[in-house]
C-alpha positions as CSV (number, residue, x, y, z in Angstrom):
1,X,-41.6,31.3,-21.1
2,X,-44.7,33.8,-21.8
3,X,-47.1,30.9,-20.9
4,X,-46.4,30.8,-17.3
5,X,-49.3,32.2,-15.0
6,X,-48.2,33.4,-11.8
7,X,-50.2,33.1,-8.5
8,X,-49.2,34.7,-5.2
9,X,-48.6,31.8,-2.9
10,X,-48.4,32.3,1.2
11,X,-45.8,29.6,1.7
12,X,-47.1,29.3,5.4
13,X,-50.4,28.7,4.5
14,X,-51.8,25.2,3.0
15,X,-54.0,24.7,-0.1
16,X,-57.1,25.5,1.4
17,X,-59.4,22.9,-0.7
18,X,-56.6,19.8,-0.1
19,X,-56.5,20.6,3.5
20,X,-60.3,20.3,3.4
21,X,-60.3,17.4,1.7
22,X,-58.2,16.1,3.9
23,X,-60.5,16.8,6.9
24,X,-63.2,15.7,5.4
25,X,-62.3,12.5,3.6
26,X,-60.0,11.0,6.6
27,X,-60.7,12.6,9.5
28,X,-56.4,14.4,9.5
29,X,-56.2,17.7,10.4
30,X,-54.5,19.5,8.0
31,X,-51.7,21.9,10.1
32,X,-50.0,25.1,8.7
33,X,-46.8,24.0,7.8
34,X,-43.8,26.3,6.9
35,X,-41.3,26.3,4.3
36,X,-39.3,22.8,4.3
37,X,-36.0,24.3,6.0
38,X,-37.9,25.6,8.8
39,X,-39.3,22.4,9.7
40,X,-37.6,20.9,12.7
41,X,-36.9,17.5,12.7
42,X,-39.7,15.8,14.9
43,X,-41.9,17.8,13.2
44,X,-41.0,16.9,9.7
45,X,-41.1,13.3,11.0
46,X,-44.5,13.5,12.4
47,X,-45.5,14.7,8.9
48,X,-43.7,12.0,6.9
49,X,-46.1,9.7,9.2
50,X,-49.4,11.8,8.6
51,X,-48.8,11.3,5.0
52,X,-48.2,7.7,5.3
53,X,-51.1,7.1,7.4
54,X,-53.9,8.7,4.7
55,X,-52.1,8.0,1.3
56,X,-52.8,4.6,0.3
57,X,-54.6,1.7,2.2
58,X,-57.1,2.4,-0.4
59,X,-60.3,0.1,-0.7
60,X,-60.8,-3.3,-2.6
61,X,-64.2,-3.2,-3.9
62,X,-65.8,-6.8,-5.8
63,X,-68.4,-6.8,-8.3
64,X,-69.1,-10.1,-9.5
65,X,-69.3,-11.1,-12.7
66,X,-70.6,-14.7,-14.2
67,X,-69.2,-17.4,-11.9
68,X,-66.4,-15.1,-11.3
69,X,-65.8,-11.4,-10.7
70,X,-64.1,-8.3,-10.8
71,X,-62.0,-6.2,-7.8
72,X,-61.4,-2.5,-8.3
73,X,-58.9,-0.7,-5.8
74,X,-60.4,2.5,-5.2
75,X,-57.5,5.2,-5.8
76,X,-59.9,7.7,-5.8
77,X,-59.8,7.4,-1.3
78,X,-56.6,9.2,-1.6
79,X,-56.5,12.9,-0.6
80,X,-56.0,14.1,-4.4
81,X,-58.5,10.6,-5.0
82,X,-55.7,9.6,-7.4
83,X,-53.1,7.3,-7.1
84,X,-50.3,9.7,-8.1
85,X,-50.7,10.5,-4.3
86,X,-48.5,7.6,-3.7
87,X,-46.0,8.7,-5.7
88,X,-45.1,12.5,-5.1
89,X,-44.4,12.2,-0.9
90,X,-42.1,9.6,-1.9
91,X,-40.7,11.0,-4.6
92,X,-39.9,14.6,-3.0
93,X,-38.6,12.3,0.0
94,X,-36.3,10.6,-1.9
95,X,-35.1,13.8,-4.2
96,X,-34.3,15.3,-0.7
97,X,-32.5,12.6,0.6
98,X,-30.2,11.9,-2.8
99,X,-29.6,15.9,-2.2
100,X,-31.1,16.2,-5.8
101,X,-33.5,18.5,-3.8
102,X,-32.5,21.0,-1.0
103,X,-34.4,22.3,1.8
104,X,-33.6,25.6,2.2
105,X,-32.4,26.2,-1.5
106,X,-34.6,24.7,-3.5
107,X,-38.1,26.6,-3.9
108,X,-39.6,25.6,-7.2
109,X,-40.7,22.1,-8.3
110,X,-41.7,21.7,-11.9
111,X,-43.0,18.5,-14.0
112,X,-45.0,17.6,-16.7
113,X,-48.9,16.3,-16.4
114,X,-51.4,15.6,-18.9
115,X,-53.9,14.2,-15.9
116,X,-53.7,13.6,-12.3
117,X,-50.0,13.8,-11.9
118,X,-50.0,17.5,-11.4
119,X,-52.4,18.2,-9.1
120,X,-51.6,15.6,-7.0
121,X,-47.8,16.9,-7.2
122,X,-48.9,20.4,-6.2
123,X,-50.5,19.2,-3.2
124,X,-47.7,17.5,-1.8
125,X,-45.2,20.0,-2.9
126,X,-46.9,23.0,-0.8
127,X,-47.3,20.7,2.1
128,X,-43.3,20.4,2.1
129,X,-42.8,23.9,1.8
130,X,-42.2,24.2,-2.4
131,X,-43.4,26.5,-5.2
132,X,-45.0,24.0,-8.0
133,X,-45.4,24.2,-11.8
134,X,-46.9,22.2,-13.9
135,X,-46.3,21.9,-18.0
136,X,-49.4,21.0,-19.9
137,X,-50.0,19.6,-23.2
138,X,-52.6,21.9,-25.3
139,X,-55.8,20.6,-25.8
140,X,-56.9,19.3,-22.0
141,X,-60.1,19.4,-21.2
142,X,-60.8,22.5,-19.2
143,X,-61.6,21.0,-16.3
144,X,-58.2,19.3,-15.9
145,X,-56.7,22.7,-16.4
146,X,-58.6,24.0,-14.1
147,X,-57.5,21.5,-11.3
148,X,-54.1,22.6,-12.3
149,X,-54.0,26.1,-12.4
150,X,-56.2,25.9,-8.5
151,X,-53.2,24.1,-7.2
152,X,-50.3,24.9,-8.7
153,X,-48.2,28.4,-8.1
154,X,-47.9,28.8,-12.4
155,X,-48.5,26.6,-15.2
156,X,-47.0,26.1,-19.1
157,X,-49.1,25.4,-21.9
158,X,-47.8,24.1,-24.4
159,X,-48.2,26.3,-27.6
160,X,-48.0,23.2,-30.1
161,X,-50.9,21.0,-31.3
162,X,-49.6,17.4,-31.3
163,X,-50.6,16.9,-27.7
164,X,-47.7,14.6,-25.3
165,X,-45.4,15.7,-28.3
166,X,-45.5,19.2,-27.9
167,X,-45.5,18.8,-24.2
168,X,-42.3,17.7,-24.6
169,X,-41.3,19.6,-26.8
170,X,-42.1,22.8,-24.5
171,X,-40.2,20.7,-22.0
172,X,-36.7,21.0,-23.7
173,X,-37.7,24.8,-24.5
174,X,-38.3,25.5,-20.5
175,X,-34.8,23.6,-19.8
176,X,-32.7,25.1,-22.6
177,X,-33.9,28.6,-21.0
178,X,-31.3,30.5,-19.8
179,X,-32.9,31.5,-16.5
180,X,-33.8,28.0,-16.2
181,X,-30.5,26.5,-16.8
182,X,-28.9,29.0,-13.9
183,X,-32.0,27.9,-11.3
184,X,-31.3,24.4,-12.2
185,X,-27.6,24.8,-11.4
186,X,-28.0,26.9,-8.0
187,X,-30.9,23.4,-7.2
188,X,-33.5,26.9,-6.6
189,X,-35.6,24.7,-9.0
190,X,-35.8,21.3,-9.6
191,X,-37.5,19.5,-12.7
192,X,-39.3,16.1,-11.1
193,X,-39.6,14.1,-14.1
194,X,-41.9,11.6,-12.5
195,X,-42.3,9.1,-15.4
196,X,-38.4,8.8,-15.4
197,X,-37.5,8.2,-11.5
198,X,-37.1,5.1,-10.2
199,X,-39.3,6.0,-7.7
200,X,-42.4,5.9,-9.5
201,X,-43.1,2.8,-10.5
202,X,-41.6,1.8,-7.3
203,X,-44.0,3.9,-5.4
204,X,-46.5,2.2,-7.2
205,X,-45.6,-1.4,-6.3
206,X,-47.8,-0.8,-3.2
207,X,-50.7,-1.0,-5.2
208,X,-49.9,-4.5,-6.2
209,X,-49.2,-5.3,-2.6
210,X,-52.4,-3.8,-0.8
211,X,-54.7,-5.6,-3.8
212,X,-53.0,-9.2,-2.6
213,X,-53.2,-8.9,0.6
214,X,-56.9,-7.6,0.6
215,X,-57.9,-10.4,-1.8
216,X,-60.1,-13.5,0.2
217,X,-58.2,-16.4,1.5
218,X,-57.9,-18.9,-1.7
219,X,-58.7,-15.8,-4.0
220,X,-56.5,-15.7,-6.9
221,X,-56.6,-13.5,-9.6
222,X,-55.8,-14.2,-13.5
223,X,-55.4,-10.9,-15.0
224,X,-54.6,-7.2,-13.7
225,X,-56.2,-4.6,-15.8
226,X,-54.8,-1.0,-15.4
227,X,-55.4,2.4,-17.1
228,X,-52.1,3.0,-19.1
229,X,-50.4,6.5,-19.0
230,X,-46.4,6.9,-19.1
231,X,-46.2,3.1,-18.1
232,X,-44.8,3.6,-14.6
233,X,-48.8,2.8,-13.4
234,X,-48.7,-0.7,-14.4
235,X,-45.0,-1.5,-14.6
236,X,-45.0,-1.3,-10.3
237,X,-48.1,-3.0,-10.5
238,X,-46.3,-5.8,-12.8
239,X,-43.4,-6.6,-10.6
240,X,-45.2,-6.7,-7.0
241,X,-47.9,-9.0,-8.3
242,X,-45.2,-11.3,-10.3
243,X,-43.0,-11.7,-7.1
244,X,-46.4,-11.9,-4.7
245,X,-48.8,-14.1,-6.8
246,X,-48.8,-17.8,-6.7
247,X,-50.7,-17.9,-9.9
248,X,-47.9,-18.8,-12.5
249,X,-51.1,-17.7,-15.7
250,X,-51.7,-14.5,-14.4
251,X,-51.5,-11.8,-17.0
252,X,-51.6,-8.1,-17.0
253,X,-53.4,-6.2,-19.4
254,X,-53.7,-1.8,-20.1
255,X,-56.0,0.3,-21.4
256,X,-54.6,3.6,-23.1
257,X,-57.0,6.5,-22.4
258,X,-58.2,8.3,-25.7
C-alpha cells in the first residue's frame, strides 16, 4: 500500500504528548516502558493497574433543564479525552490473552478510525510495546488526520471518495496484500477490528455503570442519549443501563454525526 507514511518509532520511548497528558491531566507519571515481551510480569501488572486507575471514573456533570435536567459524562477526562480509551487496554489485553496477539511476535497493530478510535488506539498500543496503523477514510478534517499521523507509526488513506465505504474498501485491499496476508499468518501483525470484538461494546458497559452509580439517590433517568458511530458506543451503554435501571420507560436514543 503506497499510502502508508512511515515514522521512525523508538519502541523504548513513550509518545511524548500522551505521557504529558498524562502528567498533567491525572497527576501518573508516565514511565519508559519497553517492548511488551520484555516486560516482566510485576511490572506489566503494575501497568495494567496504572491504566485502570486513570481510564474511566470519568465525571457526571448536571445542567438543569425546566423542572428537570440533563447529566453529561465527561469522556473527555480520559488520557486521549475520549472514551475509546476504555476500549483499547482492554481490547489489546484480551487479544493477548486469547493468544490472538503475541508478545514477543507480534509488532504491528492496525485498525480502522474515522475519529477518536485511532488515536486513542495508538496511545495504548505504544504503551504495550506495539507499532500502530491507522486506515482512514478520505475526506477527514485535517485536524483529525493530524491527531493520527502524531500518534501513530504509519497511516492509510483511503484513495476512494465514498467516505466509511471506501475505508473499507481499502481495508479488504490492505488484507488481500500479499505481505499482509504472510504478517497476518506469522501474528507479526494483527488487524484489531474494534467495532467487531466483543470487547468493545463490552468495554463500554462501564459507561452505563459509572453514570448509575454517580446519579443522586432517587435519581432516575428516562432516556440515554449517545453520539452514534459503529454502534458499539451505545449498544454497551444499552445493556448495562437495561440490567441496572429500575426505570422499566427508559429509552435510549443516538445521534449520527454528519
Amino acid at each position: 500500500m503506497n499510502s502508508i507514511k512511515t515514522q521512525n518509532i523508538d519502541m523504548k520511548t513513550p509518545l511524548s504528548a500522551f505521557a504529558n497528558r498524562l502528567n498533567k491531566r491525572t497527576g501518573y507519571l508516565a514511565e519508559q516502558f519497553p517492548p511488551a515481551d520484555t516486560l516482566e510480569p510485576e511490572r506489566r501488572q503494575r501497568l495494567d493497574e496504572e491504566i485502570s486507575r486513570i481510564v474511566g471514573h470519568t465525571r457526571l456533570q448536571f445542567i438543569p433543564v425546566g423542572k428537570g435536567g440533563i447529566f453529561l459524562k465527561l469522556e473527555t477526562d480520559n488520557p486521549s479525552e475520549t472514551h475509546y480509551d476504555r476500549v483499547y487496554p482492554y481490547l489489546i489485553r484480551s487479544l493477548e490473552r486469547r493468544g490472538i496477539i503475541v508478545p514477543g511476535v507480534t509488532e504491528e497493530l492496525y485498525d480502522s478510525s474515522s475519529g477518536s478510535a485511532g488515536p486513542s488506539m495508538n496511545c495504548f498500543a505504544k504503551t504495550y510495546g506495539y507499532r500502530p496503523f491507522n486506515v482512514l477514510p478520505q475526506g477527514l478534517p485535517p485536524a483529525r488526520i493530524n491527531a493520527h499521523e502524531e500518534t501513530a507509526s504509519g497511516i492509510i488513506v483511503s484513495r476512494y471518495q465514498n467516505y466509511l465505504e471506501g475505508m473499507i474498501q481499502t481495508v479488504r485491499e490492505l488484507l488481500e496484500d500479499v505481505t499482509m496476508q504472510e504478517k497476518l499468518r506469522s501474528k507479526k501483525a494483527v488487524f484489531l477490528n474494534h467495532s467487531r470484538r466483543k470487547e468493545t461494546p463490552e468495554a463500554f458497559r462501564a459507561i452505563g455503570k459509572e453514570v448509575i452509580d454517580q446519579l443522586p439517590n432517587g435519581v432516575e433517568l428516562d432516556t440515554w442519549i449517545c453520539a452514534m458511530g459503529n454502534g458499539t458506543h451505545i449498544r454497551g451503554i444499552s445493556e448495562e443501563s437495561l440490567l441496572r435501571s429500575k426505570n422499566e420507560h427508559e429509552m435510549t436514543e443516538f445521534v449520527h454525526p454528519g
